[in-house]
C-alpha positions as CSV (number, residue, x, y, z in Angstrom):
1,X,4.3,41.7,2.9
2,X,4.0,45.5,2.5
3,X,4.2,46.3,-1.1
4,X,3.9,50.2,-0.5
5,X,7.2,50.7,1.3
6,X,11.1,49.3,-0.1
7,X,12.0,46.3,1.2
8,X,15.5,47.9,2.6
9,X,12.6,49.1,5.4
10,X,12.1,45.8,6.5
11,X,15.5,44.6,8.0
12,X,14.4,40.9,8.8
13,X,12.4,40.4,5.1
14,X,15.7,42.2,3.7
15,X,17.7,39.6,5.2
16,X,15.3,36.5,3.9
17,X,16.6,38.2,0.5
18,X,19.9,38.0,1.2
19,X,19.4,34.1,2.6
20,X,17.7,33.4,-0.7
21,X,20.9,34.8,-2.3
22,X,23.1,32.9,-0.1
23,X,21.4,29.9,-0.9
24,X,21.3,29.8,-4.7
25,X,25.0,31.2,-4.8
26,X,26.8,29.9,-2.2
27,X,25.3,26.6,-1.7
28,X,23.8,26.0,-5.0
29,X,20.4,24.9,-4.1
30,X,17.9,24.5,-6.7
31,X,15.7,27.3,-7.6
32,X,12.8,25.0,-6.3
33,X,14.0,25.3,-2.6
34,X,14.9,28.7,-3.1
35,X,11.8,29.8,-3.4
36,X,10.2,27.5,-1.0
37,X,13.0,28.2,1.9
38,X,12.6,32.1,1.2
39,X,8.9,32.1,0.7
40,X,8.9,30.1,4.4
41,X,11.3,33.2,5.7
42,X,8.8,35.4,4.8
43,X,5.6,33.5,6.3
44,X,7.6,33.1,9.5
45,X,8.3,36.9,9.5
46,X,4.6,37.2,9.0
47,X,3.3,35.1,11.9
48,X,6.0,37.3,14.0
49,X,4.7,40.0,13.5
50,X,1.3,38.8,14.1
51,X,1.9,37.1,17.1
52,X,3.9,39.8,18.8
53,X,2.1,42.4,17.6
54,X,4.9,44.6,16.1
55,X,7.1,44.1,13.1
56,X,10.2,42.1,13.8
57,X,13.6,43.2,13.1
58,X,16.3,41.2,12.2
59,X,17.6,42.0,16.2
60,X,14.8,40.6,16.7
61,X,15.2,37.1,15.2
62,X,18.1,36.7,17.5
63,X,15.9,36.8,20.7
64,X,13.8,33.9,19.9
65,X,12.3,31.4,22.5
66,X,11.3,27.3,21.6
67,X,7.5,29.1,21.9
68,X,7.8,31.2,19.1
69,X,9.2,28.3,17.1
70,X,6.2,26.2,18.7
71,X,3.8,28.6,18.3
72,X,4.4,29.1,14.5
73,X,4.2,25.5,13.8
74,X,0.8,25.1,15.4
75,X,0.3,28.2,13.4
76,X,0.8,26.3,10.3
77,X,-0.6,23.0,11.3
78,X,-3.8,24.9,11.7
79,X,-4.0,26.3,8.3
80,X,-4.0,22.1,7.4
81,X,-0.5,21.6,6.6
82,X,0.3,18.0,7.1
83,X,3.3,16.5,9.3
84,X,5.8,16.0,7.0
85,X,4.9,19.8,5.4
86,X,5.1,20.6,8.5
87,X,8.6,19.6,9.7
88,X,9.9,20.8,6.6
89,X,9.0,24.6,7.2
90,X,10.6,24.0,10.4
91,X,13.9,22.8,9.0
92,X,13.9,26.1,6.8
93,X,13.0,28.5,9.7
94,X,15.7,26.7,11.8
95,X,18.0,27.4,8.2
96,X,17.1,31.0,8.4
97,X,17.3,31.7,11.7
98,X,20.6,30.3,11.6
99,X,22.2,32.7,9.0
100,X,20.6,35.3,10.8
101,X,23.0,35.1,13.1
102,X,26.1,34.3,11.6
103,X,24.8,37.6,9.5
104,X,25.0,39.6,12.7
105,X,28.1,38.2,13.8
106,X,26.7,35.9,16.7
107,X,27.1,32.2,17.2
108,X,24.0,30.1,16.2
109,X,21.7,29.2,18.5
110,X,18.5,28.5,17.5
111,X,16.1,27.2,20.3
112,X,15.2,23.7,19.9
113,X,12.2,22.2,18.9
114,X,10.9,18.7,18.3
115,X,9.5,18.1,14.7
116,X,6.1,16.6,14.4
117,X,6.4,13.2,13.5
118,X,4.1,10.4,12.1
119,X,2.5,7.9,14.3
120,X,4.9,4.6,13.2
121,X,3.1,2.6,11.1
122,X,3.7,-1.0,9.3
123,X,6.3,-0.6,6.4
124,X,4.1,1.0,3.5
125,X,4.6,2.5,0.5
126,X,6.1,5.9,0.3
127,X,4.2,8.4,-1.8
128,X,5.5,10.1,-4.5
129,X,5.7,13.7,-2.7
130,X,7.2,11.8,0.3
131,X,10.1,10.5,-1.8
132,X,10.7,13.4,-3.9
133,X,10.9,15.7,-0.2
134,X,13.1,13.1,0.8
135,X,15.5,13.4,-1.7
136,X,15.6,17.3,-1.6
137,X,16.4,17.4,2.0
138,X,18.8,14.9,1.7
139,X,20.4,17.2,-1.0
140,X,19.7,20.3,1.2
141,X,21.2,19.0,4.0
142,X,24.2,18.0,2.8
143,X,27.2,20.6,3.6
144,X,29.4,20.4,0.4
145,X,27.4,21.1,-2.6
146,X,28.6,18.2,-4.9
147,X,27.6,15.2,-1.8
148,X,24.2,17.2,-2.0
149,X,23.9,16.6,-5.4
150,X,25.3,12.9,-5.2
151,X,22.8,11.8,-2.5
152,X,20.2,13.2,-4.3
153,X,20.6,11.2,-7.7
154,X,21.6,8.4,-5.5
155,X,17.7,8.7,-3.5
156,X,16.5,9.2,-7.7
157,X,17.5,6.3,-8.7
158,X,16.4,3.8,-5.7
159,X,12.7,5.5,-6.2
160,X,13.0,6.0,-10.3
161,X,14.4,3.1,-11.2
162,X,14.2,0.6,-8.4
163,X,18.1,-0.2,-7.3
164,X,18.6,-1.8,-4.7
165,X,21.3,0.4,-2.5
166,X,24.2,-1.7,-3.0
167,X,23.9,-1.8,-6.9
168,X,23.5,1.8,-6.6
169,X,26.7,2.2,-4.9
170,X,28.0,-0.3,-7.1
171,X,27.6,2.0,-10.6
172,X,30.8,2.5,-12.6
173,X,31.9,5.4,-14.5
174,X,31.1,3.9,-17.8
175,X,27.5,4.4,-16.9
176,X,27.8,7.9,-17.6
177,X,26.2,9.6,-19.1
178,X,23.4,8.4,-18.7
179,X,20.5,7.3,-21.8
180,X,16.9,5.6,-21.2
181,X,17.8,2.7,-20.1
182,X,20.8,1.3,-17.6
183,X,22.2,-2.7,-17.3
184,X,22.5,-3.5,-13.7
185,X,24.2,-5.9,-11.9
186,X,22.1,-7.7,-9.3
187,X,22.3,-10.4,-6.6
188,X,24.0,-13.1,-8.1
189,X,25.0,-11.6,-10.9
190,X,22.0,-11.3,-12.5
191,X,22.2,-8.5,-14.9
192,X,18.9,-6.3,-15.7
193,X,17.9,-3.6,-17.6
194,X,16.2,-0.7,-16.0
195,X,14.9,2.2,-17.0
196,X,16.1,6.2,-16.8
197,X,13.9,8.6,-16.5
198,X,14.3,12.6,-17.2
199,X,14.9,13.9,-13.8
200,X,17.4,10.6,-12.6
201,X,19.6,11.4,-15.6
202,X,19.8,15.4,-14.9
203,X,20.8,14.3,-11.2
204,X,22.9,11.9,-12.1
205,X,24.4,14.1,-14.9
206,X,25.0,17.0,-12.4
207,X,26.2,15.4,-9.8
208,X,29.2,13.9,-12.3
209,X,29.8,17.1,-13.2
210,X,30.0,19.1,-9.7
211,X,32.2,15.8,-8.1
212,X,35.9,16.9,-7.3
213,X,37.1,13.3,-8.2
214,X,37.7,12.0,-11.5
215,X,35.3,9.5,-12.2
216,X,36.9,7.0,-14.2
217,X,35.1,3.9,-16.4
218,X,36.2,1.1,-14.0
219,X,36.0,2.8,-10.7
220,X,33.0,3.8,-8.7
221,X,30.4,6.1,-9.8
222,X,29.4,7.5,-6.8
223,X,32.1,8.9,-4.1
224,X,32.9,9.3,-0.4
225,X,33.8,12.4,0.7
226,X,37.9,11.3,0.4
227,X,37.3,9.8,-2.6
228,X,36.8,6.3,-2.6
229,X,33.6,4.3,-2.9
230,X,30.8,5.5,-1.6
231,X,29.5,3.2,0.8
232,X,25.4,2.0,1.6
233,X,25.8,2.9,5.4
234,X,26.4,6.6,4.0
235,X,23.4,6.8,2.1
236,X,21.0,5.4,4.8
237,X,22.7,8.1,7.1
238,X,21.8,10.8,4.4
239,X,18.3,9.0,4.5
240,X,18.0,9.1,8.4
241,X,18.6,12.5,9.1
242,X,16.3,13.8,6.0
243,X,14.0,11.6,7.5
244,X,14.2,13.2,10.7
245,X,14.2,16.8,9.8
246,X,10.7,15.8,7.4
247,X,9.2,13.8,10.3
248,X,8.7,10.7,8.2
249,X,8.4,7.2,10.0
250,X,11.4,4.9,10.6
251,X,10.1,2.7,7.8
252,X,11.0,5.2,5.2
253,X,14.4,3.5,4.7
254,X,16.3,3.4,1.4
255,X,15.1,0.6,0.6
256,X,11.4,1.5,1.0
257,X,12.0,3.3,-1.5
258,X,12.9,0.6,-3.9
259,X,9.6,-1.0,-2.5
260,X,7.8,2.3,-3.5
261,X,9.3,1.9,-6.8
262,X,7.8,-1.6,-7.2
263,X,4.4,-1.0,-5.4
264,X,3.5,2.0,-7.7
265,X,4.2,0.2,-11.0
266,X,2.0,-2.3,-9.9
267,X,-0.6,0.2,-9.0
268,X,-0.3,1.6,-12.3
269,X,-1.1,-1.1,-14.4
270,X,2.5,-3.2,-14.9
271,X,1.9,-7.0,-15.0
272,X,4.0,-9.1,-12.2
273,X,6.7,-10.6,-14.8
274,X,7.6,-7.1,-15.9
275,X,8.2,-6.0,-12.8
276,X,9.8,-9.0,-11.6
277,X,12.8,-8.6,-14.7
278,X,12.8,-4.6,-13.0
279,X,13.7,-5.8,-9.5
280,X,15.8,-8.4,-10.5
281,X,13.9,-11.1,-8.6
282,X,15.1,-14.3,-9.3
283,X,11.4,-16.3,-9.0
284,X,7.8,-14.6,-9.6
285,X,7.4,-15.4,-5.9
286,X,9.7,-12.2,-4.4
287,X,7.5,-10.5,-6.3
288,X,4.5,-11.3,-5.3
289,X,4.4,-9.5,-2.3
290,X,3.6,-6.4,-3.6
291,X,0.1,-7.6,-4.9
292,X,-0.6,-8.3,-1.1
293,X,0.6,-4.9,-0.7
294,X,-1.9,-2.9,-3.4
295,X,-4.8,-5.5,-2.5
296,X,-4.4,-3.9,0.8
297,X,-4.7,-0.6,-0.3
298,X,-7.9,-1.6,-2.6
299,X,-9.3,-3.0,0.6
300,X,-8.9,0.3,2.3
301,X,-10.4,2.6,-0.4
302,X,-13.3,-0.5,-0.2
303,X,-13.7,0.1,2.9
304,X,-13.9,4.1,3.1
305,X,-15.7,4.5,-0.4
306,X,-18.2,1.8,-0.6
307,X,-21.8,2.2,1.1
308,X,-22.1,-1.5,2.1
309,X,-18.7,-1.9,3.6
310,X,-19.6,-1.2,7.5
């Protein structure tokens, strides 16, 4: 950007301002995507400029073909930005492009492009950047700010604490707020302790305090749009089309989350009778599985690391 001149001389930067604005105040994004949304405005308005050799306008954003959009994206995936990076600077420039014209007064109709996507793969563990982009975009996505905030700490606690969807959907009232630790009811009936940490219990926390609906000690926690109990087939739609827009594999389900959970404890050092009283497994062998899963990764940085392995 051209720090020498105001930036009411650039129209289409101007309006990235005025998106960022529109964002934190109308739709209550966190600062977070704030900046990254209006930070991808602003790159995209770069490579514009670049690519058609003259600086674009905000008229200009209006006359956009799929190619631009294409054209940008190779852009990107040039400079080594990865697939899931990648798809997520589209969603943003799709974002942008469509307040750009609602701003002028013109019905969206951003040119359509297909998000790069990962080759599918065998179910595996997501990483912890994967999950955390998940869950923003879920939030993101969302078109009434307190749902946003509900899927959000609903994705939190499947990845931060290792729920299973339908105990998730199953919370009470009386488990706010939150502390350390929550007692969950399991298959069966088991009850388990699991614990809280920081960044579930602000998302859980927010969303009680943004929802519309009183939340009440014997009803559900977590709430349909109407009201009533918010249902497991919501949350994997929340999941599918954040999915989409990030082009992450099918395999990243709501569950693989919970698997994620699991897999990285056990990466990190946490003995397989801990984490079986975390999942709420009712013999050692459920959780056995995931040393299959981590031997399998060991094998592969065996394989790429060690000088005798081919």
């Amino acid at each position: 950007m051209d720090g020498d001149q105001p930036l009411e001389e650039h129209p289409a930067r101007a309006l990235a301002v005025r998106w960022g604005d529109h964002l934190a105040h109308n739709l209550r994004r966190s600062p977070h995507t704030v900046r990254a949304y209006v930070a991808t405005a602003h790159r995209f308005i770069d490579f514009l400029g670049r690519y058609r050799g003259e600086e674009i306008g905000k008229f200009g954003l209006l006359a956009l073909k799929a190619q631009d959009l294409r054209a940008f994206l190779s852009d990107r995936r040039s400079e080594g930005l990865g697939a899931s990076s990648a798809a997520r600077e589209m969603s943003a420039v799709r974002a942008f492009l469509t307040f750009a014209a609602e701003d002028q007064g013109h019905v969206p109709q951003v040119p359509k492009t297909r998000a790069p996507r990962r080759p599918k793969t065998l179910p595996r563990a997501v990483a912890p950047d994967e999950a955390t982009a998940l869950a923003d975009e879920a939030e993101a996505q969302a078109l009434v700010d307190w749902i946003g905030k509900r899927d959000l700490a609903v994705l939190l606690l499947l990845y931060g604490s290792g729920l299973r969807i339908a105990e998730a959907c199953g919370l009470t009232g009386s488990s706010v707020p939150l502390g350390r630790t929550l007692r969950v009811t399991g298959k069966g009936g088991k009850m388990r302790v699991v614990p809280i940490v920081e960044k579930v219990r602000e998302a859980v926390d927010a969303y009680a305090t943004a929802c519309p609906y009183p939340i009440e000690a014997s009803e559900a926690l977590f709430k349909g749009a109407r009201g009533g109990p918010l249902s497991p087939d919501m949350v994997r739609r929340s999941v599918r089309k954040a999915r989409d827009m990030l082009g992450l594999p099918d395999t990243l389900t709501p569950h693989a989350l919970r698997h994620s959970f699991a897999t990285h404890l056990l990466a990190g050092g946490a003995d397989l009778r801990s984490l079986q009283e975390l999942l709420g497994h009712a013999s050692l062998s459920s959780t056995q599985i995931y040393t299959k899963v981590d031997a399998a990764r060991l094998l592969d940085v065996y394989r790429n690391a060690h000088p005798r392995a081919s």
